[in-house]
C-alpha positions in Angstrom: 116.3 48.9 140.4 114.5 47.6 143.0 116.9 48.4 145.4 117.0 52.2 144.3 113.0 52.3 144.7 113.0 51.4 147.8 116.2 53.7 149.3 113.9 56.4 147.7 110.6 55.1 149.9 112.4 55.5 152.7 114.1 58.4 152.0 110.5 59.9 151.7 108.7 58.6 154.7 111.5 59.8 156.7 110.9 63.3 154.9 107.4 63.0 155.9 107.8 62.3 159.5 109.8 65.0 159.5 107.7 67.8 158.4 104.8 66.5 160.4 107.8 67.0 163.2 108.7 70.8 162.6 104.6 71.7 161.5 103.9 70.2 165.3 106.5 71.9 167.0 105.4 75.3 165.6 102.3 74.4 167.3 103.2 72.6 170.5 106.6 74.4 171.4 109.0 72.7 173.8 108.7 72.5 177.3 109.8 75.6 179.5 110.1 77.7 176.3 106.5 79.7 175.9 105.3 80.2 172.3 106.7 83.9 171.0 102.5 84.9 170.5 100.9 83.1 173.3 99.1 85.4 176.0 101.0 85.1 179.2 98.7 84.0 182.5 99.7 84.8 186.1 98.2 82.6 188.7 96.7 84.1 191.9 95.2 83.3 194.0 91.3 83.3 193.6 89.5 86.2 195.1 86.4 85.8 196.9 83.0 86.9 194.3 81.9 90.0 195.0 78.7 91.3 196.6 76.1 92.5 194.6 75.8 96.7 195.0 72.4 98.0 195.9 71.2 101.0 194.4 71.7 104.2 196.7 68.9 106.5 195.9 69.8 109.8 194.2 69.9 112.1 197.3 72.2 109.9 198.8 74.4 109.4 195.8 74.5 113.2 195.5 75.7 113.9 199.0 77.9 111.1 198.8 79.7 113.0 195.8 79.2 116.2 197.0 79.7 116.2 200.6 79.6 120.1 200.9 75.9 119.8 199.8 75.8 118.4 203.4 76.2 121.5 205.1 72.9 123.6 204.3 72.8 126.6 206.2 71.0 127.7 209.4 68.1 129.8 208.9 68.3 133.7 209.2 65.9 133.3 212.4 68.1 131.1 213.9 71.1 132.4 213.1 70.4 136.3 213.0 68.0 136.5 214.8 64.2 137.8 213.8 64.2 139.5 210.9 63.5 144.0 211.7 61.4 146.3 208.9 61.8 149.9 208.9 58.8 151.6 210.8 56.2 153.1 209.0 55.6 156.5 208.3 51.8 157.3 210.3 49.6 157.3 207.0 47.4 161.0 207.0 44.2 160.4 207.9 41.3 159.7 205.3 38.1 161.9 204.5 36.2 159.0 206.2 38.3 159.2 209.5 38.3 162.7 209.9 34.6 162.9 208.9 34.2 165.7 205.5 30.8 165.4 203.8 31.0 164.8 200.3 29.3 169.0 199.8 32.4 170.0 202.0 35.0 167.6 200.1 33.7 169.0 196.7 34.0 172.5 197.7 37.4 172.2 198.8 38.2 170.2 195.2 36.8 173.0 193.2 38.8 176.0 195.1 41.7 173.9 195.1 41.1 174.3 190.7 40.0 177.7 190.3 43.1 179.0 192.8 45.6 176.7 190.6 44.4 178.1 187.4 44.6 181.7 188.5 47.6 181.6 190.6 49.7 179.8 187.5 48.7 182.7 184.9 49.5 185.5 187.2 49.6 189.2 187.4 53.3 190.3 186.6 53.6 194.0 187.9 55.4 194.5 184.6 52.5 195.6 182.9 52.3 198.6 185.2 55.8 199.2 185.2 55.8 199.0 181.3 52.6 201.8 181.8 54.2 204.4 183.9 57.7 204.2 181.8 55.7 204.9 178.7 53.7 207.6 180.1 56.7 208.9 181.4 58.3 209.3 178.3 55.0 210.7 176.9 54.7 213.4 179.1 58.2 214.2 178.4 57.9 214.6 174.8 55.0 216.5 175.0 56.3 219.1 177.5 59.5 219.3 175.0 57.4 220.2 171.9 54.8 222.3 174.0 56.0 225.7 172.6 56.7 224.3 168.9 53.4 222.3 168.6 51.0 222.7 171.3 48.4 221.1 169.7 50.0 217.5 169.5 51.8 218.2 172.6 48.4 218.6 174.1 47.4 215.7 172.2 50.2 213.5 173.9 50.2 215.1 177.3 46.4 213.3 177.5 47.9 210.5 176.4 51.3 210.1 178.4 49.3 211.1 181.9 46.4 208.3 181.0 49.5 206.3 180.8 50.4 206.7 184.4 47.5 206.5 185.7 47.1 203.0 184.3 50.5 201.8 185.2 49.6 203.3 189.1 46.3 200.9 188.9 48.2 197.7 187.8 50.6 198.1 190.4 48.5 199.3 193.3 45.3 196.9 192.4 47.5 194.0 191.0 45.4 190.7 192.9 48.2 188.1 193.8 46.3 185.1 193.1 49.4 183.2 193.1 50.5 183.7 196.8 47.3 182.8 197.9 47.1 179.8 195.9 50.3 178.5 197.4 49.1 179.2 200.7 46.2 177.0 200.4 47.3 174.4 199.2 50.2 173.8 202.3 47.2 173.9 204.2 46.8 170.9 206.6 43.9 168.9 206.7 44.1 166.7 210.0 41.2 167.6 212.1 37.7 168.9 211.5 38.7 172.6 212.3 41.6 172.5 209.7 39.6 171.4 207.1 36.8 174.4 208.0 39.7 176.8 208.3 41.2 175.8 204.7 37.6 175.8 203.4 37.1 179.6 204.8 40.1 180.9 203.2 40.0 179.1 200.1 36.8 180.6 199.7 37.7 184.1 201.1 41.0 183.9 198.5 38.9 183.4 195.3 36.2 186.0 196.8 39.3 188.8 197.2 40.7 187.7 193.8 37.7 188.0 192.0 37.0 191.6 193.7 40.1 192.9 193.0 39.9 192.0 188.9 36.5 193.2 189.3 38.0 197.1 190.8 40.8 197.2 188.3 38.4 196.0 185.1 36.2 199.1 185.8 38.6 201.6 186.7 40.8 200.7 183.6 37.4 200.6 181.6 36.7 204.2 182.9 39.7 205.6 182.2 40.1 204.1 179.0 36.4 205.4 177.9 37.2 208.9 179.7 40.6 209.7 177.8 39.1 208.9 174.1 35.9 211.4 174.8 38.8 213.6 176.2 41.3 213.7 173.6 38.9 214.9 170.9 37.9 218.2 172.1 41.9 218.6 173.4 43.0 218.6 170.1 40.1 219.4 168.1 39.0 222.3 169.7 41.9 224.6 169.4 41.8 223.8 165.5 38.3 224.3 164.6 37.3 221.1 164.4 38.9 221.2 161.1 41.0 218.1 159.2 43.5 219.7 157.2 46.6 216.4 157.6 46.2 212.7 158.7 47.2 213.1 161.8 43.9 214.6 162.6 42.2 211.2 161.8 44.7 209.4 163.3 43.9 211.0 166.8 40.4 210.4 165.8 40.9 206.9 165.2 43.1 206.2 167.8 40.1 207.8 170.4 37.3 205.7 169.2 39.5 202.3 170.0 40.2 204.0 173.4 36.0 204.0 174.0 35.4 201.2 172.7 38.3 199.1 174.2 36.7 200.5 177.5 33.6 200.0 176.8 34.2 196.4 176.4 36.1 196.0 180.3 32.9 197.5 181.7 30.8 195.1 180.1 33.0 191.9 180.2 33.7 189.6 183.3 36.9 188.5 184.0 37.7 185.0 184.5 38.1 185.0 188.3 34.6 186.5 188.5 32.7 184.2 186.9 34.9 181.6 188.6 33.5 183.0 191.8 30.2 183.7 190.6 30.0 180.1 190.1 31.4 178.4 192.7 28.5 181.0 195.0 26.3 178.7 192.5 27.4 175.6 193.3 27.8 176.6 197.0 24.2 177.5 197.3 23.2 174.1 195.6 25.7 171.7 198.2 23.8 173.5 201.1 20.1 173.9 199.6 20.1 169.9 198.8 16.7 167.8 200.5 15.8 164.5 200.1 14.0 164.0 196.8 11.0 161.4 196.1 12.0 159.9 192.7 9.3 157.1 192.8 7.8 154.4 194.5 7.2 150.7 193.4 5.8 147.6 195.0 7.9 145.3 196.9 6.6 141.5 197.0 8.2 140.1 200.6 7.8 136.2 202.5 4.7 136.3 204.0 3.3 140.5 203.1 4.3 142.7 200.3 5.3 146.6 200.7 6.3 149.5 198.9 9.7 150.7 197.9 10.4 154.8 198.0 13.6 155.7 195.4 15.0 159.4 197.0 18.2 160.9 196.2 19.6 163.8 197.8 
């Protein structure tokens, strides 16, 4: 028994030794034969430390990554030569340089107006043209029912012929404000003459304008005025002054709008006239104008004291 006890002691201490064998040769392999986990290391040989890098500054950097930022460009003097503008136009001279008055410059501003307004509404010939074809046709009617009706054809051949006579007037006394006003305003205004020549004929323009409305306003009056007295004892006359249909008070009422109608263009201006009739005004004002005494006030000054005159001309 003892014997078996100890066999098994032994037994067991050489079981021991054992597994502390196999335990530290899983840890410390054999020599030459590298553990299957364990990081490999090559020896080299030691490099030398490295220097510390200074910082470059950021332009530097920059052209050092970009070396085509390097190559900037030679100026356009440099390279192309000075720079060349377009000449300028010569400006047209200024009131102040070619020496208008302010009376002269506002005359020319005002003509400049009245012969725009005038010019742009016009006098189309087709009123007159519109007159004489009506009259025509007028007069042809009545000499057509002459033997049938002479009485209305009387009636009508006053009528047709006034007709005419009208259309003539527009034609032959038509102002052509619109020519004119062209022509002065492609007027050139360089010199001192110029300007007096455009001031003459924009002021003999509006004065020929204005006469010419004037000659056809009263003519037209007239014969409008003339032709309603007329027709009355035309076609009254042969009939005894008597009213037997309405026609008779329609050739009555027809010749009292004739007078009145001309009574009214005698009496009435036209528009170019009293456009004329006031630029004369303001004319006569721009060359009538004298230095004016508006008041005079003390004036303290270093040393004395004086008096200040207000004038305005």
């Amino acid at each position: 028994m003892p014997r078996f006890l100890i066999f098994a002691m032994i037994l067991c201490s050489a079981a021991s030794v054992s597994a502390q064998e196999g335990a530290g040769s899983l840890a410390n392999p054999r020599t030459g034969e590298p553990a299957p986990n364990a990081p490999v290391v090559i020896e080299s040989e030691a490099a030398p430390p490295a220097a510390p890098q200074q910082a470059q500054p950021p332009e530097e950097q920059a052209s050092s990554e970009f070396p085509e930022l390097n190559e900037v460009p030679p100026p356009p003097s440099a390279a192309y030569g000075q720079p060349q503008y377009p000449a300028q136009s010569p400006a047209e001279p200024s009131r102040e340089d070619i020496g208008i008055s302010p009376s002269i410059a506002t005359r020319l501003r005002v003509l400049e107006s009245n012969l725009t307004v005038l010019g742009n509404r016009g006098t189309s010939p087709l009123n007159g043209i519109v007159s004489l074809i009506t009259g025509g046709v007028t007069v042809g009617i009545a000499g057509w029912q002459w033997s049938e009706n002479p009485d209305a054809a009387s009636y009508l051949m006053v009528w047709g012929s006034s007709y005419v006579v009208r259309g003539v007037l527009e034609l032959a006394i038509r102002p052509n404000a619109n020519t004119r006003a062209i022509e002065y305003a492609h007027m050139p205004m360089n010199s001192q003459e110029e300007v007096m020549a455009r001031l003459a004929y924009g002021e003999e323009a509006l004065e020929s304008i204005a006469r010419r409305t004037r000659l056809k306003r009263i003519l037209r009056g007239s014969l409008n005025m003339a032709v309603g007295a007329l027709v009355i004892p035309v076609y009254f006359v042969p009939r005894d002054w008597s009213f037997s249909n309405p026609f008779d008070y329609l050739v009555l009422l027809s010749s009292g709008i004739s007078v009145i109608s001309g009574l009214i263009d005698l009496i009435s201006r036209s528009d170019a006239e009293r456009r004329w009739s006031a630029y004369q005004d303001l004319r006569a004002r721009l060359e009538n104008e004298v230095l004016v005494l508006r008041g005079v006030a003390p004036l303290a000054a270093p040393g004395g004291a004086g008096l200040a005159a207000d004038f305005v001309f």
